[in-house]
C-alpha positions as CSV (number, residue, x, y, z in Angstrom):
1,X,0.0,0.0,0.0
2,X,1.0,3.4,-0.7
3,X,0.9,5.1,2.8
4,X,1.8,8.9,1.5
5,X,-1.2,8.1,-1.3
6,X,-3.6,6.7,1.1
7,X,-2.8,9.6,4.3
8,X,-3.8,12.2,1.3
9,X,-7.2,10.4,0.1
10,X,-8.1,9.9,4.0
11,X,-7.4,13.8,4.2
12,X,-9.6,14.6,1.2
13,X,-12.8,12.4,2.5
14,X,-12.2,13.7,6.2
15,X,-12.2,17.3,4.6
16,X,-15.5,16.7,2.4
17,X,-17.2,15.1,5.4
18,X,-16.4,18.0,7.8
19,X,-17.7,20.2,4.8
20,X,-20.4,18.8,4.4
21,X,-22.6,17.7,1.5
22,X,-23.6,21.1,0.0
23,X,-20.3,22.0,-0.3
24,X,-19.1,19.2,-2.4
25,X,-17.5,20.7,-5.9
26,X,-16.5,18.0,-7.3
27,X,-18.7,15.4,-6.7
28,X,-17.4,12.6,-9.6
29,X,-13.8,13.4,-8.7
30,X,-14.7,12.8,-4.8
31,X,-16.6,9.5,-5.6
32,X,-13.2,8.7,-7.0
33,X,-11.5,9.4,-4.1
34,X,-13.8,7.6,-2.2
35,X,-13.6,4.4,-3.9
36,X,-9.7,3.9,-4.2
37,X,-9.4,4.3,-0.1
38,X,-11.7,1.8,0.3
39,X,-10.3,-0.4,-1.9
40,X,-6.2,0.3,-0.5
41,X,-8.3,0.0,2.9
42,X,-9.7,-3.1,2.1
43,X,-6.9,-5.0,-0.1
44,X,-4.1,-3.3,1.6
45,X,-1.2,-4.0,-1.0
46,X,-3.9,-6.4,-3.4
47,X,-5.5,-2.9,-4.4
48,X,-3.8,-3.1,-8.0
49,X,-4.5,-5.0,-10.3
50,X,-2.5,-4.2,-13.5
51,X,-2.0,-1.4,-15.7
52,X,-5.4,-0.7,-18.0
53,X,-5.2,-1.1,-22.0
54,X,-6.4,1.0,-23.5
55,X,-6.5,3.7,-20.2
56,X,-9.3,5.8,-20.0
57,X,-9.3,9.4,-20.5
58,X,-8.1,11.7,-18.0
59,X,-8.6,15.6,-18.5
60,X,-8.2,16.3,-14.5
61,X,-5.2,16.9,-12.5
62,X,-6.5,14.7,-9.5
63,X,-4.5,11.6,-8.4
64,X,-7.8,9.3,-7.6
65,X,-9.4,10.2,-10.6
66,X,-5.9,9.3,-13.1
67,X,-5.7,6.1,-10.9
68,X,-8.7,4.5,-11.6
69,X,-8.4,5.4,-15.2
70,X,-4.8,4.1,-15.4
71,X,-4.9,0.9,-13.6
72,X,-7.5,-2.1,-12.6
73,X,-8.5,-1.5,-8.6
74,X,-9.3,-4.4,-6.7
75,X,-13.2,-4.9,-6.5
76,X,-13.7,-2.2,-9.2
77,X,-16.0,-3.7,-12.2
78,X,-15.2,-2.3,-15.9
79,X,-18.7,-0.2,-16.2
80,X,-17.9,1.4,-12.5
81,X,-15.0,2.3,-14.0
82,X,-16.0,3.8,-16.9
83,X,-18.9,5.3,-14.6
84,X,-16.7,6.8,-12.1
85,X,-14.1,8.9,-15.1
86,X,-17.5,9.9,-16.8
87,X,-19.0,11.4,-13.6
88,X,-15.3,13.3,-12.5
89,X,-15.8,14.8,-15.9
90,X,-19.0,15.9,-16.2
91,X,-21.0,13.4,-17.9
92,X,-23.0,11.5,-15.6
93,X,-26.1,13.2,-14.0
94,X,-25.3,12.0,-10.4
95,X,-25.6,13.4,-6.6
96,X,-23.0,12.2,-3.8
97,X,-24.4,11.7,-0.5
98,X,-23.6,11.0,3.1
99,X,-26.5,8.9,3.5
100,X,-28.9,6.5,2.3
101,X,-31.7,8.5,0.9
102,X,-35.5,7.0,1.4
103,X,-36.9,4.8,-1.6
104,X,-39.6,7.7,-2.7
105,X,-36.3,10.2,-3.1
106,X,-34.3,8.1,-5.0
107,X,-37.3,7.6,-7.4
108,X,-38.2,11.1,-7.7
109,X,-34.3,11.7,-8.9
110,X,-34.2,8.7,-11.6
111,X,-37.7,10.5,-12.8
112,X,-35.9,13.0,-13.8
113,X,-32.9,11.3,-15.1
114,X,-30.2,12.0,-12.1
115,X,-29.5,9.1,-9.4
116,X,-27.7,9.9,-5.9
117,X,-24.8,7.4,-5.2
118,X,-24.3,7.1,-1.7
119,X,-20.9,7.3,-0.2
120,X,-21.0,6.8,3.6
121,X,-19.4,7.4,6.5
122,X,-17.6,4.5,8.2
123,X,-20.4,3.5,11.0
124,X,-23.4,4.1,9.0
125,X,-25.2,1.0,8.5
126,X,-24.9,-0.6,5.1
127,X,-27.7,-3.1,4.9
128,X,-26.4,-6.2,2.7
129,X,-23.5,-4.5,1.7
130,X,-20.3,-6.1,3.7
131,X,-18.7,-2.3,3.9
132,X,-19.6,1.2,2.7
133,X,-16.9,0.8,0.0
134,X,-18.9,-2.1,-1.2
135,X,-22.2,-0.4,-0.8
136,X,-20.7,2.5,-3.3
137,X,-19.6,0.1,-5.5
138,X,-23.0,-1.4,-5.9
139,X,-24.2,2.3,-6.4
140,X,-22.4,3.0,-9.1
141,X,-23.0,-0.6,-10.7
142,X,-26.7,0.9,-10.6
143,X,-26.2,3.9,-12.0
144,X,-24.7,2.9,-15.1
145,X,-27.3,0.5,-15.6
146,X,-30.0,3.1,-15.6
147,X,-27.8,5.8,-17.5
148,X,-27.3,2.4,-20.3
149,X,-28.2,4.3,-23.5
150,X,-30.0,1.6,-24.7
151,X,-32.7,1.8,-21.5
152,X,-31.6,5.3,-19.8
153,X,-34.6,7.1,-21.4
154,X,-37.1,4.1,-21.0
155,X,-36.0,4.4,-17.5
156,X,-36.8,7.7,-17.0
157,X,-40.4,7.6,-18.2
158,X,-41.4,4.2,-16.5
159,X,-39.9,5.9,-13.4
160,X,-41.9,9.3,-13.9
161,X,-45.0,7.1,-14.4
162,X,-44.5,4.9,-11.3
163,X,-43.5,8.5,-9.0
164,X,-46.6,10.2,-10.0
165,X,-49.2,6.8,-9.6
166,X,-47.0,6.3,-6.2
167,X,-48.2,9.7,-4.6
168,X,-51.3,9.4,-6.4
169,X,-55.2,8.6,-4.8
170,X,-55.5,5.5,-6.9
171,X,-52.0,4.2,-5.9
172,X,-53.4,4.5,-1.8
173,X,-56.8,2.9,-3.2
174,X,-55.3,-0.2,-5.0
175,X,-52.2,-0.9,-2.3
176,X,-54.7,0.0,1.1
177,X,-55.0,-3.8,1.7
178,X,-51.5,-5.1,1.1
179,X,-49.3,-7.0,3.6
180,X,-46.4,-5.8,5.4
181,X,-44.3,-6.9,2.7
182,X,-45.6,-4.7,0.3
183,X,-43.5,-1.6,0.9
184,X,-40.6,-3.5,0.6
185,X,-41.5,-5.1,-2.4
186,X,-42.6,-1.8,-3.9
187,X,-39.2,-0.2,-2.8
188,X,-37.1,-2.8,-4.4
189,X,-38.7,-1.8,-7.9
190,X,-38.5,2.0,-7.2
191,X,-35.5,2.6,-5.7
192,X,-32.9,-0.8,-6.2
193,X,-33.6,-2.3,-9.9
194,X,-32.0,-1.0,-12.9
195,X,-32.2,-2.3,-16.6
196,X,-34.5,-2.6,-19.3
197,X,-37.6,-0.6,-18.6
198,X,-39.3,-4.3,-19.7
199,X,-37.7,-6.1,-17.1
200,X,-38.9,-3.2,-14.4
201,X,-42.4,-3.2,-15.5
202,X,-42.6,-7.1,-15.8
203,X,-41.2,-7.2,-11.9
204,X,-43.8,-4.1,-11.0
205,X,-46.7,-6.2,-12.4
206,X,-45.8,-9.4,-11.2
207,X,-45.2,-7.9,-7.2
208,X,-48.7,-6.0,-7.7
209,X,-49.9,-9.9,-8.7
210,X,-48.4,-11.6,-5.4
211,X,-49.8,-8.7,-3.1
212,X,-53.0,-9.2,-4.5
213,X,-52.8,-12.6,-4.4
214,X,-51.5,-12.6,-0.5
215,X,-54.6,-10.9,0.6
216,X,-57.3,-12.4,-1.0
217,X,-57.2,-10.0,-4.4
218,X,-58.4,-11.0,-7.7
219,X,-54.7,-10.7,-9.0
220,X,-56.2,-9.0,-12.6
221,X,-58.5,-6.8,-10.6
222,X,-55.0,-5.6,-8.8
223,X,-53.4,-5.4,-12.6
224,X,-55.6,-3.2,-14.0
225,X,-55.9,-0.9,-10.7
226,X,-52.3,-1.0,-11.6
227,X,-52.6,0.4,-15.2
228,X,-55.1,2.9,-13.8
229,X,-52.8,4.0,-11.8
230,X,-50.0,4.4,-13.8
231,X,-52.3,6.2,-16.3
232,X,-51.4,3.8,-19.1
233,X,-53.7,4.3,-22.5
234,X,-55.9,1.4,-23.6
235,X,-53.3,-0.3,-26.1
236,X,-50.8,0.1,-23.8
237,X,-52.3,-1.5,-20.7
238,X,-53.5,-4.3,-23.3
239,X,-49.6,-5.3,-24.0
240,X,-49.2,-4.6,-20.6
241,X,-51.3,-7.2,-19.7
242,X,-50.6,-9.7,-22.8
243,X,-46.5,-9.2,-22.5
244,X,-44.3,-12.0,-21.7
245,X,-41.5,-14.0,-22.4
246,X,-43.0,-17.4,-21.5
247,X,-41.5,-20.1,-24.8
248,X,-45.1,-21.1,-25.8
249,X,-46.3,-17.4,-26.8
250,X,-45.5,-16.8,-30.4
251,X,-42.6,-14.8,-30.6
252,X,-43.8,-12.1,-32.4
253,X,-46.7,-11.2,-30.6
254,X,-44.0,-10.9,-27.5
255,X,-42.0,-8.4,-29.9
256,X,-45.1,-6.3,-30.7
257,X,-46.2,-5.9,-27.0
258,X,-42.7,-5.5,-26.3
259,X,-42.5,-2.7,-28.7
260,X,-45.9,-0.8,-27.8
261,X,-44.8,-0.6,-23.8
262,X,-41.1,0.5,-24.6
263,X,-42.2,3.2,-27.3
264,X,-44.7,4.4,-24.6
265,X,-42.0,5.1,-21.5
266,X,-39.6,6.4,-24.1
267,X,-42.0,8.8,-25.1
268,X,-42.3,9.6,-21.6
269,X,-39.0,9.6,-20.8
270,X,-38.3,12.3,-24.2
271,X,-40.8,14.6,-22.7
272,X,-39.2,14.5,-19.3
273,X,-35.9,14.9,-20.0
274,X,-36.5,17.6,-23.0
C-alpha cells in the first residue's frame, strides 16, 4: 500500500465530510477518491490490479481520478469504472451523499434522469453491503445500468409514471390492503432495480400480482388498478397485460407488445428529459 497516497485520500474524504454535502464541488472526482481508499483500505497491497489497455481518458489533475483510469482496482467492475471517469468529468447526471436517501427520493431523482450514489461514513449502517466501499460500489454498478443508453430514457419515463401513480389517490386505493411486505417489495422496484424498462415493468406487475394474491385479491382486478394507476392508455395496458416472455407465446406477438410498452415510456422519458 501506498501510505503517502492513502494519508492524502483519508485527508480529502475527512475534509468533504467536515464540509459537508452542499459543499461538495467535485462530486465525480470525490466518488473517485472515495472508492480507491476503500479499496487500498480493504486490499491493503492487493489494491492493484494491473496497468489498464487501452486507459481511460483523463482531463483532471486529480490523483484518484488518473488512478482509476490508469490501472484495474481491486473490486472495481469495468462499467464502475467507466462510470466513475464519466461522472469526474461531467458526464453522468449523479448526486453524492452521506447517507442513504429513502426509496420515494431516489425515485423522484431517476424520474428525472439523475441518481444519488451514496458514499458513507464509516459506521453508518450498510444493509447487505459487507462495507460502505462495497455499498458504493454497488451504487455505481446501478447507476450505469440506468444511465445504459439503450434503457436510460425508457428508465426515466417508466420511473416518472411509477413517481406520479406512487403519490397518487389510486396508488393508496389499489395498495390500502397489502401486507407488510408490500413496501418492501414496492421499494425494491423504485428505488434498487436498474435495466430494461421491460424487465422493471414485468417485476412491478408481477409484485402487484403476489400482493394481490397474498390478501385475498383478484390478482387481474389488482393489474388493472395497476394500469389505472399508472395512467397507461388502452393499447398500452392491453400489452401490458398480454406481454411475456413465457416459450409457448409466439414470438412475435412478445416483440409487438414489447415494442408498444417501450415506445410508450420512451416517449415519456423524451418529454421528461426535453
Amino acid at each position: 500500500m501506498n501510505v503517502d497516497a492513502l494519508a492524502d485520500l483519508d485527508a480529502r474524504w475527512d475534509a468533504a465530510l467536515a464540509a459537508g454535502e452542499a459543499a461538495i464541488a467535485q462530486p465525480g472526482a470525490l466518488a473517485c477518491t472515495f472508492v480507491l481508499r476503500g479499496a487500498m483500505r480493504t486490499a491493503d497491497r492487493r489494491w492493484r490490479q494491473g496497468v489498464r489497455n487501452p486507459q481511460l481518458p483523463v482531463e483532471l489533475d486529480d490523483f484518484a481520478v488518473a488512478t482509476l483510469a490508469e490501472r484495474h482496482v481491486f473490486r472495481v467492475e469495468e462499467q464502475v469504472a467507466v462510470g466513475l471517469n464519466a461522472w469526474a468529468h461531467g458526464r453522468r447526471r449523479l448526486h453524492a451523499r452521506f447517507a442513504i436517501p429513502e426509496p420515494l427520493e431516489l425515485l423522484a431523482y431517476q424520474a428525472r434522469g439523475e441518481r444519488i450514489v451514496s458514499l458513507l461514513p464509516e459506521g453508518v449502517p450498510t444493509g447487505l453491503e459487507a462495507s460502505n466501499f462495497e455499498f458504493a460500489l454497488h451504487d455505481l454498478c446501478h447507476a450505469e445500468k440506468f444511465f445504459a443508453p439503450a434503457y436510460f430514457v425508457g428508465q426515466v419515463g417508466l420511473f416518472s409514471l411509477l413517481l406520479d401513480a406512487a403519490t397518487g389517490p389510486a396508488w393508496a386505493e389499489l395498495t390500502r390492503d397489502f401486507d407488510g411486505a408490500w413496501p418492501q417489495e414496492f421499494h425494491h422496484v423504485a428505488a434498487d432495480m436498474n435495466g430494461s424498462p421491460l424487465f422493471l415493468f414485468a417485476a412491478l406487475r408481477r409484485k402487484v400480482l403476489n400482493a394481490a394474491a397474498r390478501v385475498g385479491q383478484r390478482p387481474e382486478t389488482a393489474r388493472d388498478a395497476l394500469f389505472a394507476a399508472l395512467q397507461l392508455p388502452e393499447n398500452v395496458a392491453n400489452s401490458g397485460r398480454r406481454f411475456t416472455v413465457h416459450p409457448d407465446v409466439d414470438p412475435a406477438e412478445t416483440r409487438h407488445h414489447a415494442a408498444v410498452l417501450q415506445a410508450h415510456c420512451e416517449a415519456i422519458g423524451r418529454g421528461v428529459l426535453g
